[in-house]
N, C-alpha and C positions, 0 to 999 in steps of 0.2 A: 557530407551532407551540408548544404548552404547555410541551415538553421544554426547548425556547432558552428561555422566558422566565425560568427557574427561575435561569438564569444571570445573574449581575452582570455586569453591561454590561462592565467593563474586562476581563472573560476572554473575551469575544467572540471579538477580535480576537486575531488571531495563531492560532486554533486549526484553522480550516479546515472548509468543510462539501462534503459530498459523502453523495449517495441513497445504495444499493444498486448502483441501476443506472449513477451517473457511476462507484461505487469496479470495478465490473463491467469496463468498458469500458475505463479506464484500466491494470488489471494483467489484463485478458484472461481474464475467469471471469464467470461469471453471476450475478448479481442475486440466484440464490436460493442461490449457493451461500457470496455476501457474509452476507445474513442467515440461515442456519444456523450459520456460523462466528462471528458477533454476536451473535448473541440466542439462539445452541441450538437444538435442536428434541423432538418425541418422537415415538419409534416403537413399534409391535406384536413384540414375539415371544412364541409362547404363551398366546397371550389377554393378555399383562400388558404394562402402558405402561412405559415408559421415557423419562428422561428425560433427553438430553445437554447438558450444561452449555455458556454460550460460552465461547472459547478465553479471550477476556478480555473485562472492562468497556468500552464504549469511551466516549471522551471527551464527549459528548454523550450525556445523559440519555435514557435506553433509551425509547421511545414506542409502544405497545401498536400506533399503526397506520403509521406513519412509523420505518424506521430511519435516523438520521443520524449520520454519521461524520465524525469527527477525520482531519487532517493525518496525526500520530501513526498512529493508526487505520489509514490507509491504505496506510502506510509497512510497517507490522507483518505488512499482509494481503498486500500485494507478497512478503515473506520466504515466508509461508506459501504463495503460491501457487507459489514457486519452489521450496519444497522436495518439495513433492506432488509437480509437475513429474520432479522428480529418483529418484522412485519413492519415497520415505519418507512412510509411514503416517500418518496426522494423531492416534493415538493417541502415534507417536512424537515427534510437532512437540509437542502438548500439555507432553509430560514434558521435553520441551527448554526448551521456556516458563516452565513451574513452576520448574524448575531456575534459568531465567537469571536470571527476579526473585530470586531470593535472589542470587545472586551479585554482580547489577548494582543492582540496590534502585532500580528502576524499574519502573513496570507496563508499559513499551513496548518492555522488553531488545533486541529486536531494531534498534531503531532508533535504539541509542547507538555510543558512539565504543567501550566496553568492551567489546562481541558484535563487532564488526570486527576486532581485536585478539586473544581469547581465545574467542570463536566454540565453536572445534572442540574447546576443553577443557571449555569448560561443556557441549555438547552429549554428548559422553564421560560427564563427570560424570552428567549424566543419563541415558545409559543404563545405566551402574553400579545404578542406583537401579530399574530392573525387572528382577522376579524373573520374569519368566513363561520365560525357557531360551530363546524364538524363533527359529530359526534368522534373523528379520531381523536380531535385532541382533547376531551374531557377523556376519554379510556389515556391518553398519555399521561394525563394528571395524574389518573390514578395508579399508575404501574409507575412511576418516576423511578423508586426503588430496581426494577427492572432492567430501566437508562444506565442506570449506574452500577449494575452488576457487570452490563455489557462494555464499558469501558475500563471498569478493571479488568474481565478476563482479559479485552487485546490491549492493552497493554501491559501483562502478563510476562511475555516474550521479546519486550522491548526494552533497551537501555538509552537512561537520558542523561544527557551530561550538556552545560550551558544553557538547560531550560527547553531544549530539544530531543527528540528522538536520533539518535545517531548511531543504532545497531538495532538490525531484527535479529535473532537467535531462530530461524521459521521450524526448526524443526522440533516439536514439541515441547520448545523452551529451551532444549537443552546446549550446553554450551560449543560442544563441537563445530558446530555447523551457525556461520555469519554471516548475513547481507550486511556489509559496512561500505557505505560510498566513499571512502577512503582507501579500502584496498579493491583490486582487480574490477575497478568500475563497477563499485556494487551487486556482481556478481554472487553467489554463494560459496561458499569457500571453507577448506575447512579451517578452523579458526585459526590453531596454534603452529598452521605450515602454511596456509596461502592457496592450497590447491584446490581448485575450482571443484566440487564435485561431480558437475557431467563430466571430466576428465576421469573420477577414480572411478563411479558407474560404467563409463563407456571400459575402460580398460578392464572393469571386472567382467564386464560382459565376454570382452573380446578375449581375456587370456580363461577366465570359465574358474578362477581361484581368487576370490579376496587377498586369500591369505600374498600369496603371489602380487597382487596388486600393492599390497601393504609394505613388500620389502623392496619390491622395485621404485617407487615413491617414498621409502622411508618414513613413512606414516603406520600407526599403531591400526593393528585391524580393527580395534572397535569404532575408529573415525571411519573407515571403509566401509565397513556395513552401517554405518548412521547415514553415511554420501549416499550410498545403493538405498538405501530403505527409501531415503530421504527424495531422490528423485525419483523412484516408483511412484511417490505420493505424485509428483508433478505431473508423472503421465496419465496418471488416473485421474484427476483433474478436470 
């Protein structure tokens, strides 16, 4: 891909790659709604085009037919898809965004140690700063407590080290099972062996035995059946 080659080889590593359709499947949204949120889009009203900006840059050089996504990236798009979920506006997430970079002085605010912490005051702070009267954002005042329940659940499942996010744990917290953009290109994997879980899924499919998959991989059956549960959830998705 043109986009990767632009990059020095030493920032490769560590950053994590993931389509549209892995960042999809992994926080439960679609592929076209990954890249609208990355790349923007335009629409008609009145005969006249418009053009909606991405929420942000992501880490990986934008590619006219290929979008590829950062570790980072994906972390950010989880928050964003949790807030939607929660009923808030993605005009509102925007201005929560804008806001947080200034405060945290990072382009991926949602996925530092500072928005875990001060979350529900930067997001306040920012809606301070629209003037349109909404009645959304006086019901935001009033639920803030709300805000802040919803950023400790996701990150919940997340471990931070240097003031960042740098491991998802996706599978219901639990330790087996790691997105770390350090190992196997941020990948899922399982933790304490490396192995990709649609590797030990496919193979349990294919030999019809966990158990069998677990001595052939040398991995404990309860990591096999976390891998198999783990990406069902994915195809269900």
């Amino acid at each position: 891909m043109t986009g990767r080659q632009s990059i020095e080889n030493e920032a490769v590593f560590g950053v994590g790659s993931y389509t549209a359709r892995d960042a999809g499947r992994l926080i439960g949204t679609t592929p076209r709604n990954i890249s609208r949120w990355m790349k923007g889009y335009t629409y008609r009203r009145n005969d006249v085009r418009h053009r909606v900006d991405p929420l942000w840059m992501p880490q990986w050089p934008v590619d006219d037919h290929q979008l590829a996504i950062g570790f980072r990236d994906l972390i950010e798009l989880r928050f964003v898809k949790a807030f939607l979920d929660s009923g808030l506006g993605l005009l509102t997430i925007r201005h929560c965004l804008d806001r947080a970079r200034e405060c945290v002085q990072d382009d991926y605010p949602f996925s530092t140690r500072r928005f875990r912490t001060d979350g529900r005051t930067i997001f306040l702070e920012s809606m301070d700063r629209l003037s349109d009267g909404s009645s959304e954002l006086i019901d935001l005042k009033k639920n803030q407590f709300a805000f802040k329940q919803i950023i400790e659940r996701t990150f919940r499942d997340l471990d931070i080290d240097d003031d960042a996010v740098v491991r998802w744990r996706p599978y219901r917290g639990k330790p087996s099972i790691v997105i770390d953009p350090q190992r196997a290109f941020g990948q899922p994997i399982a933790a304490d062996f490396g192995v990709p879980t649609v590797a030990l899924a496919g193979a349990t499919e294919a030999e019809g035995s966990p158990d069998r998959v677990a001595r052939l991989y040398d991995v404990p059956l309860s990591i096999v059946r976390d891998a198999v549960r783990f990406e069902s959830t994915l195809k269900a998705a």
